[in-house]
N, C-alpha and C positions, 0 to 999 in steps of 0.2 A: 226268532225272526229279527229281533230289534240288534239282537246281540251280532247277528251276521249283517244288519242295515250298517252298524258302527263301525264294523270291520272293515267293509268295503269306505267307506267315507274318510276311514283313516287309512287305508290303501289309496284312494284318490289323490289324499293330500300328501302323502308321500311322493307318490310320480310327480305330482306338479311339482314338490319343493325339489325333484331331484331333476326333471326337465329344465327348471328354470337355474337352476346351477349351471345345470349343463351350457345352458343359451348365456349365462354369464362367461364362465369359460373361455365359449367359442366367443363373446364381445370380447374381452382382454385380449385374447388373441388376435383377431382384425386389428386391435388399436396398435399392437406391438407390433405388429406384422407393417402399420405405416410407418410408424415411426422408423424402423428397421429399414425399410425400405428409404426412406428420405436424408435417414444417417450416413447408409451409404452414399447415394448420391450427394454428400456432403462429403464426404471422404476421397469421394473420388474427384471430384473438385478443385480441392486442394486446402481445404478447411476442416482439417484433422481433429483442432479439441475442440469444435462445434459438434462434431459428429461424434467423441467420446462422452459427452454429455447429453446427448441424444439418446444414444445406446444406452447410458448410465438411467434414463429416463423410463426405457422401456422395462429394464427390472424393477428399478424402484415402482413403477407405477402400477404395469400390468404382470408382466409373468418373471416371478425371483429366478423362472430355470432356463429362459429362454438359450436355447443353445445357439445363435446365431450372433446377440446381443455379448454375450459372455465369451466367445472366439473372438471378436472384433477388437475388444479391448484387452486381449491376453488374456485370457482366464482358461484353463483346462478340470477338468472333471476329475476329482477323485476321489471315488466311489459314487455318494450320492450328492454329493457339495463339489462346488468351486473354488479354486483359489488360484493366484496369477502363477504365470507362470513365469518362474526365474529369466528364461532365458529370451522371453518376448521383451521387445524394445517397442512401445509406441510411438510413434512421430508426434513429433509436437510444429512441425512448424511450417505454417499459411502458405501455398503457393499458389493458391489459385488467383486468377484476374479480378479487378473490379466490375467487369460484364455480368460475371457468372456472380460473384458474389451478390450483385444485386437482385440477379435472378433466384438466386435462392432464399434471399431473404424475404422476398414476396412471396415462393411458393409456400415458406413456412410460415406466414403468416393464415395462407390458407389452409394450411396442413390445421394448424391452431382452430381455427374457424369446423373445420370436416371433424379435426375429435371433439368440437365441444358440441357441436349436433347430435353425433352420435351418441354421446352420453347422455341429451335434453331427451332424445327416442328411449334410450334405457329406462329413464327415470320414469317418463309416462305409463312403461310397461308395470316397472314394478308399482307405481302409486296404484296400478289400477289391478295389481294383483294384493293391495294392502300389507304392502311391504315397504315401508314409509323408510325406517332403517337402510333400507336399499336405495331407497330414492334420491334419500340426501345425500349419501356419498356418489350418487352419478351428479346431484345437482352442483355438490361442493367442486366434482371436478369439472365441471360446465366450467365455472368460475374461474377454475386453477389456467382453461385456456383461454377464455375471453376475457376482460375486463368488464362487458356488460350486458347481463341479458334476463329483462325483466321478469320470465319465469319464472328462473334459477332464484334469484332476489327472493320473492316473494315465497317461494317455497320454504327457500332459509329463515325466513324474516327478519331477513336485513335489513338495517336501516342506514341514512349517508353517512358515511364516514370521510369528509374531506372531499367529497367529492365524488367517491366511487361508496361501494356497498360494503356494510360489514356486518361484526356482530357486537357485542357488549366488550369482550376482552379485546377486538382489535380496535374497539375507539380508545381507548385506555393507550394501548400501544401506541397508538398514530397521533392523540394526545400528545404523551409525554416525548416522542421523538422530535416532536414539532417543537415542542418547549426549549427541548435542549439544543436543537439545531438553531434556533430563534436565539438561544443564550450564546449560542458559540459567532455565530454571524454579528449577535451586537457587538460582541465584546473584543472579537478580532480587528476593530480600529477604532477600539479608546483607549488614550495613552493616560497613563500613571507617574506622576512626577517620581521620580529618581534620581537619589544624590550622593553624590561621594563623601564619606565620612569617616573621622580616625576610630576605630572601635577595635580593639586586640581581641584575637580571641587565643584561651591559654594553649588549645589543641597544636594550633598552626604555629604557635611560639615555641613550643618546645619541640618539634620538629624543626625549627629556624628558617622556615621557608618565605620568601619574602612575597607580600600579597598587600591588595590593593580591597577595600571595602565599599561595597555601595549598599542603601538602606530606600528599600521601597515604603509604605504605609503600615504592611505587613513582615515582609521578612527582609533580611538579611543576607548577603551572596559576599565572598570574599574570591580572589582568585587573580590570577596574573595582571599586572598593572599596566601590559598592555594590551591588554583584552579590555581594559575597563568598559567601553563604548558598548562594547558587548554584554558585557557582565550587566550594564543597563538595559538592554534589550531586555533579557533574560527576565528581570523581577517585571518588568513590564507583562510578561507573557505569564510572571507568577500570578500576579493579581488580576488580570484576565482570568485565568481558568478558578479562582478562588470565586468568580464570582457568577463559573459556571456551574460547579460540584453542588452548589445548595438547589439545584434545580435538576439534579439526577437525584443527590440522596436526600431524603428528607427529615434525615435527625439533624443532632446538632453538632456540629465539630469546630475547634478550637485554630480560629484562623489567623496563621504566622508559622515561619520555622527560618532556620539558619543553614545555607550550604556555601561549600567552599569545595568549588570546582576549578582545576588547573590542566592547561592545554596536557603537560608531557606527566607519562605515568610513573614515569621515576618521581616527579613530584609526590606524588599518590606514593606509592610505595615508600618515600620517606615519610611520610606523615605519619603511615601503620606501622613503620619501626621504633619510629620515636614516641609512639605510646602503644607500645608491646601488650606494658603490662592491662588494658584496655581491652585489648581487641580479640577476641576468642577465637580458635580458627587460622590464628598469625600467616604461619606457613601455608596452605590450603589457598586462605584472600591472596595473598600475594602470588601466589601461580594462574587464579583462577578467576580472579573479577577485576571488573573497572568503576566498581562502585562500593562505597559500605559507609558506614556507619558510627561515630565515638560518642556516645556521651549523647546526645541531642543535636549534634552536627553532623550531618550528611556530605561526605565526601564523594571523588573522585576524579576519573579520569575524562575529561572531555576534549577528544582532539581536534573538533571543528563546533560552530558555532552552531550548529543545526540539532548535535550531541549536547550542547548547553542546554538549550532552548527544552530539548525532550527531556532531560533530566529534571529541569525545574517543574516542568510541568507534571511529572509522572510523580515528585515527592506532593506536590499539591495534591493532587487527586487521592493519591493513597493517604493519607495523612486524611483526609475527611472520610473515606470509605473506611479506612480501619480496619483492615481484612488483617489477621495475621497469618493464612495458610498459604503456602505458596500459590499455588495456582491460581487463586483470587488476586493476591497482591501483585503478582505478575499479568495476570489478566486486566485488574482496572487500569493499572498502567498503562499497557499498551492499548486498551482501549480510548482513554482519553489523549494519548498522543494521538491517536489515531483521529479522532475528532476534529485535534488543533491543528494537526499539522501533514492528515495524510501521510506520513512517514513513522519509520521507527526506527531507530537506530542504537537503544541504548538495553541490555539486558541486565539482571542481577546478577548471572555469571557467564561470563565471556563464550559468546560462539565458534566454538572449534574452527580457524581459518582452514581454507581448502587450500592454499598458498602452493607452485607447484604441483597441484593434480590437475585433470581435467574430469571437473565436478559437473554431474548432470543435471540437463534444465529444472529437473525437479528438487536438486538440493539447490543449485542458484536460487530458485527461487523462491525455498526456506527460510534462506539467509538474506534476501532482499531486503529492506529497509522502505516498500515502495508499500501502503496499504492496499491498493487495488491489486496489486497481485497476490498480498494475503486473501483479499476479498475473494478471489478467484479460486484460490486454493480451499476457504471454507464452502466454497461453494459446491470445489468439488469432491469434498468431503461428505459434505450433508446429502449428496445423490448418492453414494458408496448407499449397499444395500444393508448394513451394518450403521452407517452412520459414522462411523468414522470409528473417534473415542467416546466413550459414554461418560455420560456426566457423573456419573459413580466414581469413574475411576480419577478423576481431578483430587477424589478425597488422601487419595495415596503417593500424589505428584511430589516428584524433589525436585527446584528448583536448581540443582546440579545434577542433577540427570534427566530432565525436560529432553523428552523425542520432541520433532519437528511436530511431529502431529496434534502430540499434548500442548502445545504452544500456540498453534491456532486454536483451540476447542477451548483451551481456558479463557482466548482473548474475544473468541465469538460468542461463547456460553456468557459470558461476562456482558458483552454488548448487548445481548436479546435479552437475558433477566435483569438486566439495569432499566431498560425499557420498558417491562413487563411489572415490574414488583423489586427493587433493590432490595426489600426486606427479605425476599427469600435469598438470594445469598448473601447476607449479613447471617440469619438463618442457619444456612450452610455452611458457612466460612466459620463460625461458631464450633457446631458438631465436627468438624475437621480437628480441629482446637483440641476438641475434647476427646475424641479417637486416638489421638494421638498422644495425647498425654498419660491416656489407660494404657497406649500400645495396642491399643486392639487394631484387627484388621478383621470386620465382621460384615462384609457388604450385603448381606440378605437383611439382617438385623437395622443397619443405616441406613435403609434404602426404607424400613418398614417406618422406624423413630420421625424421620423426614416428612416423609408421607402424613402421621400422624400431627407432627406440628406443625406443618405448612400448610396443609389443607390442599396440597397436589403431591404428584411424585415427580422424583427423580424423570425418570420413564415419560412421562408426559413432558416435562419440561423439553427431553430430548426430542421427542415428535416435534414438538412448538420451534423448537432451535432449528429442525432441519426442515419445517414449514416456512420459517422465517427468510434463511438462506435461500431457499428454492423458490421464492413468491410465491407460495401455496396459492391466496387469493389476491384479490384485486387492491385489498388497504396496504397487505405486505409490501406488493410491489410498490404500489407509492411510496410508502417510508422508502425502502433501499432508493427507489428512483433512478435505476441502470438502462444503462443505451444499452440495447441487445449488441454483442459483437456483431453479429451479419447485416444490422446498419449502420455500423460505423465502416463500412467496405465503398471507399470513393471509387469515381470512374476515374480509370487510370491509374490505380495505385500500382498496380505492378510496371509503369512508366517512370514513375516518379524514384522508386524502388533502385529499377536499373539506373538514373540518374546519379541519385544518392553516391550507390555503390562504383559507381563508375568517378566521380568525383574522390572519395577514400580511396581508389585505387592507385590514382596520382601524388595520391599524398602514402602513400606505399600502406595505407590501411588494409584489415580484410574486409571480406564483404559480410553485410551482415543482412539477416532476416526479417521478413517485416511481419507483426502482428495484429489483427484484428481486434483482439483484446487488449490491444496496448491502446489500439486506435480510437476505443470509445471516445476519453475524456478529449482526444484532438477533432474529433466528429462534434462531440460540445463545444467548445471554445471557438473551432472555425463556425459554427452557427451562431453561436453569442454576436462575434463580429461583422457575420453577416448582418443579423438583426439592429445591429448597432456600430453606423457607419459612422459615426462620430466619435467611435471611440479607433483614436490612428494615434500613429507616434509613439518612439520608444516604449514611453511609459504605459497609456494604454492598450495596447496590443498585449502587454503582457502583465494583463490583469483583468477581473471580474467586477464588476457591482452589482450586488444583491439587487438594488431599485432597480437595476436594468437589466433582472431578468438571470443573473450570474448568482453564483455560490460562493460560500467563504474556501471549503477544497477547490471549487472553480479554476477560482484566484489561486491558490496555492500551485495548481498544477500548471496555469499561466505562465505565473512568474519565472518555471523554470525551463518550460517548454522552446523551440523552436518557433519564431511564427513569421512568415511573410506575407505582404497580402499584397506583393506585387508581382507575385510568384506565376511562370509562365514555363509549362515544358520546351518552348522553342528557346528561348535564354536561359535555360537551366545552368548550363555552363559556368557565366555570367556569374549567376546569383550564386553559386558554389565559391567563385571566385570571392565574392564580396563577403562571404559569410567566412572567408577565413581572416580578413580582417578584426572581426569581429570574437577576441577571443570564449565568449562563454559559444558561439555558435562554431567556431574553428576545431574545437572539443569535441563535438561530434564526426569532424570530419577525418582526424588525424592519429586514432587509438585503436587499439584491438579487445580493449575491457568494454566493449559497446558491441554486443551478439545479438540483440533482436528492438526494432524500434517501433515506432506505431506513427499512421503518417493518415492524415486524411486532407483534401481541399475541398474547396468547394468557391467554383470560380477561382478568382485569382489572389484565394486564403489558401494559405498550407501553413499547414501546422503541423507539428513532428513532438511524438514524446521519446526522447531519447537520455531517458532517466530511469523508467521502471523495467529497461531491457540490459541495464549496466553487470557486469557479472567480471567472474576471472576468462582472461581469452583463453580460446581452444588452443591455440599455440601455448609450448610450454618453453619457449624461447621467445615467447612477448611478454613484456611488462611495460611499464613507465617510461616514458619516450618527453622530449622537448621537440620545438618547433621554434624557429625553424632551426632543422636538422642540419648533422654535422656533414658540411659540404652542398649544403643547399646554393643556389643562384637563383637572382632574378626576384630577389626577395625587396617587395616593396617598402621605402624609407620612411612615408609619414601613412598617418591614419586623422579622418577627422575627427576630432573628442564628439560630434552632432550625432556619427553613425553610432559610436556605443553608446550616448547617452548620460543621465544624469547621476548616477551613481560615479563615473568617469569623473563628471563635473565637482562629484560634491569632495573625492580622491585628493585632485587634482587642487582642488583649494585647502587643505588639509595639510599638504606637503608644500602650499606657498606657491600655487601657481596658477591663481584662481585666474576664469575668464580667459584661457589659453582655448587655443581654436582647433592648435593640431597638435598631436603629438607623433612620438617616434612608431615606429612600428611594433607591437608589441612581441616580448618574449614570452614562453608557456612552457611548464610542466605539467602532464597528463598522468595521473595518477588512477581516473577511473571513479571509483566512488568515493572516496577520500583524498585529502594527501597525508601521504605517508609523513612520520616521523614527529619531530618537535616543531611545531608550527614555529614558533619563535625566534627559529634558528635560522633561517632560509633567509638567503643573500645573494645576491647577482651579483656579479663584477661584470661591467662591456668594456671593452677597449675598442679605439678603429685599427686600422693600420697601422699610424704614424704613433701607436699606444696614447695616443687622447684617452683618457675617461670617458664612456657615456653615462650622464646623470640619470636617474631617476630614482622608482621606487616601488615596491611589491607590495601587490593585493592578492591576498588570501578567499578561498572560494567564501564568501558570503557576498551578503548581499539579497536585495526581491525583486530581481533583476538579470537574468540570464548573458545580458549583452556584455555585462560589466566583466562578469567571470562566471562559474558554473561547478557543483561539486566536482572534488578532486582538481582543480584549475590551482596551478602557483601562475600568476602575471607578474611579469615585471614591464612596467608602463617607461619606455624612455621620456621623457619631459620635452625632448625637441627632436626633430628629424634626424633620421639616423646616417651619418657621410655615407658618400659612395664606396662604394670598395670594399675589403673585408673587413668583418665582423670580428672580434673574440670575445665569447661569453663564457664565464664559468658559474656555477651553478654550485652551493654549496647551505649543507645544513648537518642536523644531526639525527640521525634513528639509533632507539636502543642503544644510547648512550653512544657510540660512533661514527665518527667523522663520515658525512657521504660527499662525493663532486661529483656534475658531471661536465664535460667539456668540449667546447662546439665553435664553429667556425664557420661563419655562412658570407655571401657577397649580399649585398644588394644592387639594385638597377644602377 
């Protein structure tokens, strides 16, 4: 009797544990079935990768097989697994209005709100069927869609974490994120005295290359002696980041080093010929990199001021982290460029140009140099139901044969265990060391050893990284701290859009695409200046301050951005008009290497990122163009030095013509993300008419100031107003060792 009493009672609790499966099931299912439902209506919209990460949501979240989810974004069936299908093309690009965009970003905020209810009702069920395990993972995702709801909290036993709720490992995170973003914000505006000094060094002698020396507190920078101004920036931004490294890693490393960075890479390549016998690899380096190594001096090739600046900072960083396996050493690098400068532009072995093809938005945006598109790309990596790359496989990465993918995953893996614990990949970076040196390739084995000395695994780290990316919970989001794309959707943007492009088309441009995702950081910035009506004028308009509410990337993304804040669609015209004036803003209007931009206002703020949509044109008969073009009319004579501002001003006195009010109208080559060739080389010649000379002088894209000039910008600034009548400009420099011109003829008024 007792024995058929037991039977039945283990019969009971059978049914219930397989009833209440079943009622799980059928929950995941309603959740995927909204989301599914709201993707589309995203899709149809006109908000393509809002609703590819939607869809990407619904398997990672609720159902891996969902066949609706998995057709949407190319994926077909074969047998009992997915995989894309070759011949599906996904759309990548926004068409839908500002109306609708904002309509959608409300409903999904409610959408957020109806799944985190549903999951608070889950959790009640299972707590009160004592299935506590059950409960937390509804309550964790309560979390994953609100930010706050005291149930959920209390269930987890969270406690504040900066504000919102967390646990014990996300205060630690949100901790140390706060330390280093606090070290990066101090440090991005105190200056470092830097001096010019005779110092030989024997490398650069016996290549007989002639270079110019400047000497920070810490290190040493050698490198063209007309760069030098630059070359001073550069150790400035050394000893900055030297004195952010000791507040990511917390051993101790030996701070100072020696580089000698030269605009043209023929320089570089004489260098590694003239110490041959040094350099291992001879043949290989010189086909394949723009950077390496002699002795304890760090070379290479830096063809813009911006490739300086990343260079110095990515030898500082690695040099205190000490990684020696690829993946890591490539990974901190770009992570702390990432940091300082939102940008990246510098690798250990050269990225394959797409020069000539028409490369897809997903390889453009590979090789972008922009970090918020990397950020976008780890993003949507970490929603892949796979995760992308496993952190395992970093152990077996070759820095000459780095996929696109491995190159995000080491520099996001890198970003989140820097955050988490540096010691475990010093840890890791270690056992890579040592794998490698046996030649082993044993990933069950590695994966165990790890595990054991770290006191986590590989595996869990990878949950945590694609937690992290995804704002799992409420602390995550804070740290990242992202403008959702579907609110950075202004009213009117697809007004503003046609304007744009109707402007470029005058100016014989194509038309280009506008993104949402591009549009976050211009949704920040035109809010910043909202909040902050005192901050006007060249200078301020294209810049951040921490105190007031701004970021150190804020500001970085300022500086190079678009901004007008008198900006009006009934004078659009107008304002197109003035902005070609203006050559870092003219740059925008007058290229075909400009495919997709990001644009938000707000009132009569408009902001435009028209940097991280920069790529090769779809035309395979556009390239590099000047302005004004050959047989142009009607080309206006002077400019005020007031409207471009004081980078103008500081030019302008530099070359002896300080306190000048107007100058001539300026000349431009458009090169896109760069300019091409030997910076150093580049020459204007003007004639009028009657073969006068016109004086002046060329500014090369730098600068923290868009007005002045703007990546890939060659200016040449005339000194005085330009005579009436025709033009003759010739344009001359050198690439790859030969001769280029180009040659132009325009009227003015």
């Amino acid at each position: 009797m007792r024995l058929l009493s037991l039977l039945a009672a283990i019969a009971v609790l059978l049914v219930g544990s397989l009833h209440a499966q079943d009622d799980e099931t059928q929950f995941n299912r309603q959740q995927a079935e909204r989301l599914n439902k709201f993707a589309k209506s995203t899709f149809d919209k006109g908000f393509p990768r809002q609703a590819r990460l939607i869809w990407m949501q619904t398997l990672k979240l609720y159902d891996p097989d969902d066949e609706v989810a998995h057709k949407a974004i190319g994926n077909v069936k074969l047998g009992s697994s997915w995989a894309p299908d070759s011949k599906f093309k996904y759309p990548t690009t926004d068409t839908g209005t500002g109306a609708e965009g904002s309509a959608l970003f409300k409903a999904y905020e409610q959408l957020k709100k109806d799944l985190a209810g549903a999951h608070r009702r889950q959790a009640q069920t299972w707590d009160r069927a004592g299935r506590k395990d059950k409960s937390e993972h509804h309550y964790q995702m309560v979390l994953r869609w609100v930010k706050d709801d005291a149930e959920a909290q209390k269930a987890l036993a969270h406690h504040d974490v900066g504000g919102v709720t967390g646990t014990d490992l996300e205060q630690t995170l949100y901790d140390r994120s706060k330390a280093i973003e606090r070290a990066v914000n101090e440090q991005s505006t105190v200056e470092y005295p830097v001096e010019t000094v005779q110092q030989p060094n024997e490398t650069l002698d016996v290549a007989q290359v002639k270079y110019v020396t400047v000497k920070s507190e810490h290190f040493l920078l050698h490198g063209d002696a007309e760069q030098e101004s630059f070359l001073k920036q550069a150790l400035v931004w050394a000893e900055r980041t030297a004195r952010v490294t000791p507040v990511a890693f917390p051993w101790e490393a030996r701070m100072g080093g020696e580089f000698a960075y030269f605009t043209s890479k023929d320089v570089y390549k004489q260098i590694l010929k003239a110490n041959a016998n040094r350099v291992p690899d001879l043949t290989w380096k010189l086909e394949n990199t723009s950077t390496s190594s002699i002795g304890g001096l760090a070379i290479g090739a830096t063809e813009n001021t911006q490739v300086l600046f990343d260079a110095v900072v990515r030898n500082v960083a690695k040099a205190h982290a000490l990684f020696g396996s690829d993946a890591l050493n490539e990974g901190i690098g770009h992570t702390f460029v990432g940091m300082m400068f939102n940008n990246n532009r510098l690798f250990a072995v050269d990225l394959k140009k797409q020069e000539g093809t028409t490369a897809s938005e997903e390889d453009r945006e590979y090789t972008s140099p922009n970090f918020d598109v990397w950020k976008n790309l780890a993003l949507e990596m970490a929603w892949k139901l796979t995760g992308g790359v496993p952190a395992i496989d970093l152990a077996w990465c070759d820095a000459a044969t780095f996929t696109n993918e491995q190159r995000i995953k080491s520099w996001s893996f890198c970003d989140y265990v820097m955050r988490r614990d540096p010691e475990l990949l010093r840890k890791f970076d270690r056992m890579i060391l040592e794998a490698k040196q046996k030649r082993e390739k044993k990933p069950i084995e590695f994966a165990e050893a790890f595990t054991t000395g770290a006191g986590v695994s590989l595996v869990q780290l990878d949950k945590e990284w694609e937690d992290f990316w995804t704002e799992a919970t409420p602390v995550l989001a804070a740290i990242r701290n992202n403008t959702p794309p579907l609110m950075a959707i202004s009213k009117g943007v697809e007004k503003w859009l046609a304007a744009f492009n109707e402007a470029r088309a005058a100016n014989n441009a194509a038309t280009v695409n506008w993104s949402s995702q591009l549009s976050t950081r211009c949704y920040e910035h035109a809010n910043y200046l909202k909040a902050n009506k005192g901050e006007r004028g060249v200078i301020a308009e294209h810049r951040q301050i921490v105190d007031l509410g701004g970021s150190h990337l804020g500001n970085m993304f300022a500086q190079m951005a678009i901004v007008d804040v008198e900006a009006n669609q009934a004078s659009a015209k107008k304002m197109f008009e003035r902005w070609m004036l203006i050559p870092g803003y003219r740059d925008a209007l007058v290229h075909d290497f400009l495919r997709n931009v990001g644009i938000y206002s707000e009132g009569n703020i408009l902001v435009m990122d028209v940097v991280a949509g920069l790529g090769y044109p779809k035309s395979k008969s556009a390239g590099f163009l000047c302005h004004p073009w050959r047989g142009a009319t009607g080309i206006p004579d002077k400019v005020e030095v007031a409207l471009i501002g004081p980078e103008l001003e500081a030019f302008l006195e530099k070359n002896g013509h300080a306190k000048q009010k107007i100058v001539g109208y300026p000349f431009t080559i458009h090169f896109g993300q760069q300019v091409n060739g030997d910076r150093l080389s580049y020459r204007c010649v003007a004639r009028s008419e009657r073969g006068e000379p016109i004086e002046g002088a060329i500014l090369l894209d730098a600068g923290t100031n868009r007005r002045a000039s703007a990546p890939g910008v060659v200016t040449f600034y005339p000194f005085d107003p330009l005579p009436h009548g025709k033009i003759d400009v010739t344009w001359s420099w050198e690439q790859n060792g030969q001769p280029q011109s180009l040659q132009v003829n325009f009227t003015t008024k």
